[in-house]
MMTF fields as JSON, N, C-alpha, C and O atoms, coordinates in Angstrom:
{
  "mmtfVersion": "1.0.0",
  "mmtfProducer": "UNKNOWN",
  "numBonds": 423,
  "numAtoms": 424,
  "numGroups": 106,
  "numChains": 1,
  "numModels": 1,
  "chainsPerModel": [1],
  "groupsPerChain": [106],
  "chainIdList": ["A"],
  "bondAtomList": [4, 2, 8, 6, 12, 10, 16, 14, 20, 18, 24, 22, 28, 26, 32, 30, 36, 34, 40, 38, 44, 42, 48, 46, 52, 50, 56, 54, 60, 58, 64, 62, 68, 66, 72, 70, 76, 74, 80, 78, 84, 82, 88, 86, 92, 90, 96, 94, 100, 98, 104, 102, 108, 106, 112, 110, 116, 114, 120, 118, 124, 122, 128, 126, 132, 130, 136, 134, 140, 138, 144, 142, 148, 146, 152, 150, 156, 154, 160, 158, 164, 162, 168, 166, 172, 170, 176, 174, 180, 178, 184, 182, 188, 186, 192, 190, 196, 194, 200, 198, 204, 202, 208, 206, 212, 210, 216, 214, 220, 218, 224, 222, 228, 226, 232, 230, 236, 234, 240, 238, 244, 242, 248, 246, 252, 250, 256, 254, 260, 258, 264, 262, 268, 266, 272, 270, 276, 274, 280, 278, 284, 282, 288, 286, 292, 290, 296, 294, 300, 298, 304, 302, 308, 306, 312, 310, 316, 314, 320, 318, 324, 322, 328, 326, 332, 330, 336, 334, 340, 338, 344, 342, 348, 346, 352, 350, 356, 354, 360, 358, 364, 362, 368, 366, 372, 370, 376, 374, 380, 378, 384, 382, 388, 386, 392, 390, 396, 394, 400, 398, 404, 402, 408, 406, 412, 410, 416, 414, 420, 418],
  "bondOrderList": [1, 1, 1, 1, 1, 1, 1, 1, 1, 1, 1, 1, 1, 1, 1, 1, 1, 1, 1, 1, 1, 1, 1, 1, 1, 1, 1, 1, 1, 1, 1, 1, 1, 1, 1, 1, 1, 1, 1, 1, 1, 1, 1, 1, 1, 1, 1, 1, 1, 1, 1, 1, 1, 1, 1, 1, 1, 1, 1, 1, 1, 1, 1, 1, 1, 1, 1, 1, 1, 1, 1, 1, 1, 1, 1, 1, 1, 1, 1, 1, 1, 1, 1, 1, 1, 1, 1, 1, 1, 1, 1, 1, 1, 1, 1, 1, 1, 1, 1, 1, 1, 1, 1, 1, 1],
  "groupList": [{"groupName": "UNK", "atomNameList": ["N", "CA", "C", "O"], "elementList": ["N", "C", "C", "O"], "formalChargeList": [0, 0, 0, 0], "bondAtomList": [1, 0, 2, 1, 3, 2], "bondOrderList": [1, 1, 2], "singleLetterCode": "X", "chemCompType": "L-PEPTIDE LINKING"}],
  "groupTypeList": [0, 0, 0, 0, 0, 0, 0, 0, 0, 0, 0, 0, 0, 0, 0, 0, 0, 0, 0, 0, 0, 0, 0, 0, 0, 0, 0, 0, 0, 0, 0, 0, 0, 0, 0, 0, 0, 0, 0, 0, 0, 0, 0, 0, 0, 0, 0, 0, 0, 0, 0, 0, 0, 0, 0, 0, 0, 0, 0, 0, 0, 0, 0, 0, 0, 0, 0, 0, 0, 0, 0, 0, 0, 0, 0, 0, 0, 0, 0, 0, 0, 0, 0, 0, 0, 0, 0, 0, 0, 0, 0, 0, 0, 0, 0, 0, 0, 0, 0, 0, 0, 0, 0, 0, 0, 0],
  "groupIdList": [1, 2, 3, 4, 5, 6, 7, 8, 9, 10, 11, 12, 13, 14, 15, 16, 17, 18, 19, 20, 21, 22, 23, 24, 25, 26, 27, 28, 29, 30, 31, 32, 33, 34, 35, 36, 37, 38, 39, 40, 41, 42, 43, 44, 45, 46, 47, 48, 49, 50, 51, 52, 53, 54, 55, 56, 57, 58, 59, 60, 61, 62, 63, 64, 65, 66, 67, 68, 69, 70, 71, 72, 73, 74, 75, 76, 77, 78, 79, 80, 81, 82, 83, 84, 85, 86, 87, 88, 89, 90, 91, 92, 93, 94, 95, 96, 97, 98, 99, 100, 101, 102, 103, 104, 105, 106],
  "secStructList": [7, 7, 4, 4, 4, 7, 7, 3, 3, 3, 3, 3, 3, 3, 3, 3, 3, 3, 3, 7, 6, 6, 6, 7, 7, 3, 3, 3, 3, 3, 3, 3, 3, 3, 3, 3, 3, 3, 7, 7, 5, 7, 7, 7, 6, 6, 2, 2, 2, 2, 2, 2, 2, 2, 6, 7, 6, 6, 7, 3, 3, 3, 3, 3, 7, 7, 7, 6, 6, 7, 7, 6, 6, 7, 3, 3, 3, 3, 6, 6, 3, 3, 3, 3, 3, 7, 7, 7, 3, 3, 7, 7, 1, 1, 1, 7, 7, 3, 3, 3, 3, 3, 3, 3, 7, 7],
  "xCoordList": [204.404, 204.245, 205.533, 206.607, 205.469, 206.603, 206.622, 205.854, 207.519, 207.437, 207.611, 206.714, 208.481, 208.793, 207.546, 207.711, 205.873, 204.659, 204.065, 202.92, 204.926, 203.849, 204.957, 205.677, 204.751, 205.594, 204.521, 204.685, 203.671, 202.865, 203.119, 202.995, 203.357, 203.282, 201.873, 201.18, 201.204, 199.361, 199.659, 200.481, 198.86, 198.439, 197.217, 196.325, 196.721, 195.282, 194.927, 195.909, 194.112, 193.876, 192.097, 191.453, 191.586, 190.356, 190.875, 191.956, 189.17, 189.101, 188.347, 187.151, 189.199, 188.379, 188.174, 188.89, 187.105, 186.467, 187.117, 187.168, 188.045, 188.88, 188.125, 187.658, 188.12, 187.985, 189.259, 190.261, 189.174, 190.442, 190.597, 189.595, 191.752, 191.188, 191.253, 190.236, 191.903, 192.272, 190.77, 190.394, 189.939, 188.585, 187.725, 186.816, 187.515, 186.429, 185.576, 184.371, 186.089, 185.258, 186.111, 187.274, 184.78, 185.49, 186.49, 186.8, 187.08, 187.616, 188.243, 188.719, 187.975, 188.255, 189.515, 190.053, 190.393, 191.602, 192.144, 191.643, 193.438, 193.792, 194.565, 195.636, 193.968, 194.609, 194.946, 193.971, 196.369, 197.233, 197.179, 197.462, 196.598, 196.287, 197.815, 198.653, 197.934, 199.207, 199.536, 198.855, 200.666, 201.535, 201.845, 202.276, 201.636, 202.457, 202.715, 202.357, 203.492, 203.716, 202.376, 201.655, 202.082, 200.619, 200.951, 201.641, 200.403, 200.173, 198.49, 197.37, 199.056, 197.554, 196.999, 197.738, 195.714, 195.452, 193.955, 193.308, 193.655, 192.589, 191.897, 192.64, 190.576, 189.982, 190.186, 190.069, 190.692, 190.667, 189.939, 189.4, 189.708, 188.682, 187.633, 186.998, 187.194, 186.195, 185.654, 184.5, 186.863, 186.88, 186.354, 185.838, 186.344, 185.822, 184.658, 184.012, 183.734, 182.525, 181.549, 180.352, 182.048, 181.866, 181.66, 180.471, 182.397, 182.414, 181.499, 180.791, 181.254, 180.327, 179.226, 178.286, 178.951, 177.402, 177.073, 175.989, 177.984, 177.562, 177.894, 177.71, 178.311, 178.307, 180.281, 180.705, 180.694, 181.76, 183.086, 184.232, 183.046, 183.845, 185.122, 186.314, 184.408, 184.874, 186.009, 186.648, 186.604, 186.215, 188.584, 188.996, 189.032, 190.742, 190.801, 190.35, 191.477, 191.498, 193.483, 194.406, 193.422, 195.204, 195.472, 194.464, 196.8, 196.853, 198.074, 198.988, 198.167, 198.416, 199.274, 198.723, 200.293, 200.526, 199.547, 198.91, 199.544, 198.043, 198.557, 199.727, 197.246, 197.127, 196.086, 195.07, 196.012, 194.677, 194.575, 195.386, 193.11, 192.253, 192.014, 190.964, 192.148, 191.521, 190.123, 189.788, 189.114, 187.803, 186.989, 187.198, 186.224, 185.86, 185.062, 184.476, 185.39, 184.804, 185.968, 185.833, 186.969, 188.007, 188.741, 188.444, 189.546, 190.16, 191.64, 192.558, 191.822, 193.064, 193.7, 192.882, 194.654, 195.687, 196.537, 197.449, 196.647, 197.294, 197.679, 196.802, 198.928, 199.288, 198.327, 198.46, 197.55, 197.102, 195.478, 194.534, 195.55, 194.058, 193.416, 194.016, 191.992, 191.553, 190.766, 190.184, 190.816, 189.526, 189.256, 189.923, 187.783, 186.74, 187.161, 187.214, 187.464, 187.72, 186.158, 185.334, 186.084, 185.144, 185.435, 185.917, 185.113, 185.235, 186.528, 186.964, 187.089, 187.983, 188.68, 188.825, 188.932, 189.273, 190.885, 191.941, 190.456, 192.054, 192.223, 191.329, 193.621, 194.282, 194.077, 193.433, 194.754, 194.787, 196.493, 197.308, 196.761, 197.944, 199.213, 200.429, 198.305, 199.238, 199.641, 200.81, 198.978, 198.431, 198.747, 198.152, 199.491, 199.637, 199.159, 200.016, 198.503, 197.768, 196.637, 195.582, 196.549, 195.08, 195.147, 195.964, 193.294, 192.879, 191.822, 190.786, 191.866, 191.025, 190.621, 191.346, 189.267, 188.689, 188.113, 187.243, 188.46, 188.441, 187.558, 187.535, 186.896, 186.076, 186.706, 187.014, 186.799, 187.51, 186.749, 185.54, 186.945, 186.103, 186.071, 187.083, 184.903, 184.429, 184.983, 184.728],
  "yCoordList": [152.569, 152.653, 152.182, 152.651, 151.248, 150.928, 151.475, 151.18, 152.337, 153.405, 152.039, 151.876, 151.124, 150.161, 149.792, 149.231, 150.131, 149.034, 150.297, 150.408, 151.232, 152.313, 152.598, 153.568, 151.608, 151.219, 151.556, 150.919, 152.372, 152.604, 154.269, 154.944, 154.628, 155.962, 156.66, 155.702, 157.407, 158.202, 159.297, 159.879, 159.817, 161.286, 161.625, 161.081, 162.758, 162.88, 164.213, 164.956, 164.634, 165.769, 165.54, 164.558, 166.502, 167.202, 166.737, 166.513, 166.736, 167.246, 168.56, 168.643, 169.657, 170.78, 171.115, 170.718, 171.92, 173.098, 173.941, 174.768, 173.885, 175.365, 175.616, 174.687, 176.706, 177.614, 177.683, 178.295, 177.022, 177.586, 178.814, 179.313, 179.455, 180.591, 180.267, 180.654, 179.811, 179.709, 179.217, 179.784, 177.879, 177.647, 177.816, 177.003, 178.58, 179.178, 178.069, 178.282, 176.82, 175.737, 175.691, 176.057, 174.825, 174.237, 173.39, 173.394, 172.645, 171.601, 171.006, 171.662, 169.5, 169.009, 168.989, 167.961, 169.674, 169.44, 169.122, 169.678, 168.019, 167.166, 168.132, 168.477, 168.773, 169.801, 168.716, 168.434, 168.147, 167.679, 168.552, 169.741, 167.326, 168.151, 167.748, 168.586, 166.651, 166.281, 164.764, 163.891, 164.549, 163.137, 162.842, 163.616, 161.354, 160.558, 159.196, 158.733, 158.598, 157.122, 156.492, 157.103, 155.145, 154.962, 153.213, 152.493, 153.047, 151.269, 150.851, 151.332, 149.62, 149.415, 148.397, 147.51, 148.492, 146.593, 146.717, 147.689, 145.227, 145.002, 144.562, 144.071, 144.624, 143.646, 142.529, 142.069, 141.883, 140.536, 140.076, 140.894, 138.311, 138.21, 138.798, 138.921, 139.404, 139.853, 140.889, 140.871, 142.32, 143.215, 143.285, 144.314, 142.027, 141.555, 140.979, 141.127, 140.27, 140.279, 141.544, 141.571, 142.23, 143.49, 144.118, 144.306, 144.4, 144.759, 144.411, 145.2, 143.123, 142.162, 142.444, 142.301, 142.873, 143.112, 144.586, 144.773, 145.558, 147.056, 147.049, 148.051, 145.963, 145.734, 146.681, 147.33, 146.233, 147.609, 146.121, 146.568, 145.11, 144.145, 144.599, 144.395, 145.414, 145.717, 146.668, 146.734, 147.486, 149.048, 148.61, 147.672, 149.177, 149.428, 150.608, 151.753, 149.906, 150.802, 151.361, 150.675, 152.557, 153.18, 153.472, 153.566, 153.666, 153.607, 154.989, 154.639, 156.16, 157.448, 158.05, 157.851, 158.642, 159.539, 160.583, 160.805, 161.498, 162.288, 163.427, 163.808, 164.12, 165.009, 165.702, 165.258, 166.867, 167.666, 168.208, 168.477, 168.241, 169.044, 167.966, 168.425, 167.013, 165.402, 165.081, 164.578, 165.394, 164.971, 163.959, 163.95, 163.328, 162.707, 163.145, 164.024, 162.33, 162.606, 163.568, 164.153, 163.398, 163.423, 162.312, 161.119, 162.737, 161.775, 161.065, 161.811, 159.747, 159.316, 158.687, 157.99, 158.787, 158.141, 157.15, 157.441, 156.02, 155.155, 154.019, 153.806, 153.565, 153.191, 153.684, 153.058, 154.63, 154.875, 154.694, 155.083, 154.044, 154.042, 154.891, 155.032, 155.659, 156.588, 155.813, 154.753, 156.479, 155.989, 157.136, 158.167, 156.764, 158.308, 157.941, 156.804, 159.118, 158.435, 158.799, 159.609, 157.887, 158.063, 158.525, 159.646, 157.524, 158.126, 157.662, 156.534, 159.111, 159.424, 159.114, 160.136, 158.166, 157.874, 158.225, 157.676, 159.666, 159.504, 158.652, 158.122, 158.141, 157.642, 158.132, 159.102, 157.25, 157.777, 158.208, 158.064, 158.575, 159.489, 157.716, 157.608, 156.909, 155.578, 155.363, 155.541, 155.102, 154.588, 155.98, 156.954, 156.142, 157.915, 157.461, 157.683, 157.163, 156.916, 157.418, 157.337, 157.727, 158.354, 157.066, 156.624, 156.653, 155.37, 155.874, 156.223, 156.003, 156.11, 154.712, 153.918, 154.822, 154.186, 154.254, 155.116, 153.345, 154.249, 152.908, 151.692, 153.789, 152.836, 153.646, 154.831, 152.185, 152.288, 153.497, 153.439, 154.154, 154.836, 154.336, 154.32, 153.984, 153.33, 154.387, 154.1],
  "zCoordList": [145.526, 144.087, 143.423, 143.799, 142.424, 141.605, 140.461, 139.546, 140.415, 138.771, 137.947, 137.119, 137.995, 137.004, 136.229, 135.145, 136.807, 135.987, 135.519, 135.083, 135.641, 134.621, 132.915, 132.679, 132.188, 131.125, 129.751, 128.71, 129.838, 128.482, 128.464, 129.485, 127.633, 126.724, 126.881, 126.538, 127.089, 127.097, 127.048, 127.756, 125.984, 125.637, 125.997, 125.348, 127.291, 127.271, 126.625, 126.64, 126.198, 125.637, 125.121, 125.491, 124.338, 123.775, 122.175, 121.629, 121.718, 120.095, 120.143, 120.424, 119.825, 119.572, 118.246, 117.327, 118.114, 116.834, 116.887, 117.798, 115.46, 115.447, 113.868, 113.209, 113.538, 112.428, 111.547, 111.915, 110.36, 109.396, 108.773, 108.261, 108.711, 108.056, 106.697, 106.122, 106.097, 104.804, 103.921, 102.895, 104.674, 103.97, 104.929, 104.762, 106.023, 106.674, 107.045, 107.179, 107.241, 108.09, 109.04, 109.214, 110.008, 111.245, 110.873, 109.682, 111.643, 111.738, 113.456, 114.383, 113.321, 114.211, 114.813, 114.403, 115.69, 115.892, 117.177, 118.154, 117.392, 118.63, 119.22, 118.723, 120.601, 121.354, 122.836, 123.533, 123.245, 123.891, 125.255, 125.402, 126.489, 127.995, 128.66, 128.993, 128.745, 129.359, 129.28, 129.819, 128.541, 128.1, 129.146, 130.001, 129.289, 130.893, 130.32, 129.237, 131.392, 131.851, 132.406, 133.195, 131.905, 132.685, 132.712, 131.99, 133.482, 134.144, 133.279, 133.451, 132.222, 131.521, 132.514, 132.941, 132.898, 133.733, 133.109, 132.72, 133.182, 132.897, 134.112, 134.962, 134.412, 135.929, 135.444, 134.308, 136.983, 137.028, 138.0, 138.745, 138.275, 139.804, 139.714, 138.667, 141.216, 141.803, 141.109, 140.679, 140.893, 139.629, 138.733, 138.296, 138.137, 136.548, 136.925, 135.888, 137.895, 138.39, 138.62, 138.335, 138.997, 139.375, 137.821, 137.562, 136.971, 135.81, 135.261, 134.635, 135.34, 133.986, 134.449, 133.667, 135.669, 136.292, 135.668, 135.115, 135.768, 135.552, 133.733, 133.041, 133.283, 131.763, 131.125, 130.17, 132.175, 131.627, 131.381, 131.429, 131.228, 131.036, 130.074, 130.305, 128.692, 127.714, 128.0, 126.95, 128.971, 129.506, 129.985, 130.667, 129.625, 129.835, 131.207, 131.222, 132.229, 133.393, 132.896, 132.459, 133.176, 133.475, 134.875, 135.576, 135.548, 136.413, 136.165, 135.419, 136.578, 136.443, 137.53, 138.613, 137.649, 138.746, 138.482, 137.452, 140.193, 139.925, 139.412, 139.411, 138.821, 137.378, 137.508, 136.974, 138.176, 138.13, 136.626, 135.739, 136.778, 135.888, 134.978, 134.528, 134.423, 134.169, 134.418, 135.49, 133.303, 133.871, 132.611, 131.398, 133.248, 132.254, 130.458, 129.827, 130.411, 128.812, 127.775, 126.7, 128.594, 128.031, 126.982, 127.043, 126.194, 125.382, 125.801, 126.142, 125.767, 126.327, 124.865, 124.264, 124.393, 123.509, 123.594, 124.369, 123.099, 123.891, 122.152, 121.314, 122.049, 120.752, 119.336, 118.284, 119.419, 118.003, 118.176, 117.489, 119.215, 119.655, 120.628, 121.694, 120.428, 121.161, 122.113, 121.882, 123.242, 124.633, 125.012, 125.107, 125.311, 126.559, 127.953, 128.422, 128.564, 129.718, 130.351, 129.925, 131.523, 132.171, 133.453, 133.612, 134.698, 136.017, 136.697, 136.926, 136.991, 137.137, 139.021, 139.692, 139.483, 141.197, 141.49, 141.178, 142.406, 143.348, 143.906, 144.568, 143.833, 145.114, 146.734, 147.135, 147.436, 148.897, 149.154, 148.242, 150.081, 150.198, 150.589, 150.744, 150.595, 150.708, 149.198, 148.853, 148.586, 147.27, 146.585, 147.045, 145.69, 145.344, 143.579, 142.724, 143.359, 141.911, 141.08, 141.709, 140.325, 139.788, 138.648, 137.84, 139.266, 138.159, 137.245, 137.812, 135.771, 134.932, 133.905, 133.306, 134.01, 133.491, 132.244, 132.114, 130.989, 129.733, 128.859, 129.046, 127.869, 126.735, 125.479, 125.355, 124.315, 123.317, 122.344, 122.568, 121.728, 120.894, 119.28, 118.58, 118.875, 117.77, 116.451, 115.281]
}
């Protein structure tokens, strides 16, 4: 692993329903799971064949040191822009990486 290509800033965390007290509505609020260093790549090649078939072309992979408790449908942060993460692949004990696979949120 080269720490040097994990050069992006990520916040993963939830939007939860909290209750105000002050006006007794919900409200949506950004509750923060754990900030890291992350490697952005896009598929390339074979990858990106692979992609365009299951329709996920569109779809930003990160590349993570590993991080339990990370599951999908989680929220990832990344310059100001939100992504869902989806499915979530450990590494192997060669490879010490956790890869998430993320779609932009509209």
């Amino acid at each position: 692993m080269n720490p040097a290509k994990l050069d992006c800033r990520i916040e993963i965390g939830q939007n939860k329903s909290i209750k105000n007290p002050e006006t007794k509505l919900n409200e949506m609020v950004w509750v923060p799971f754990h900030s890291c260093w992350a490697e952005r790549y896009e598929p390339t090649g074979r990858a990106l064949f692979e992609a365009a078939v299951s329709h996920l072309e569109n779809e930003v992979f990160f590349n993570i040191r590993p991080k339990d408790g990370i599951t999908p449908g989680m929220l990832l942060k990344y310059k100001g822009e939100e992504y869902t993460i989806g499915p979530v692949r450990y590494g192997t004990r060669k490879k010490n990486l956790t890869s998430l696979q993320c779609r932009r949120v509209d």
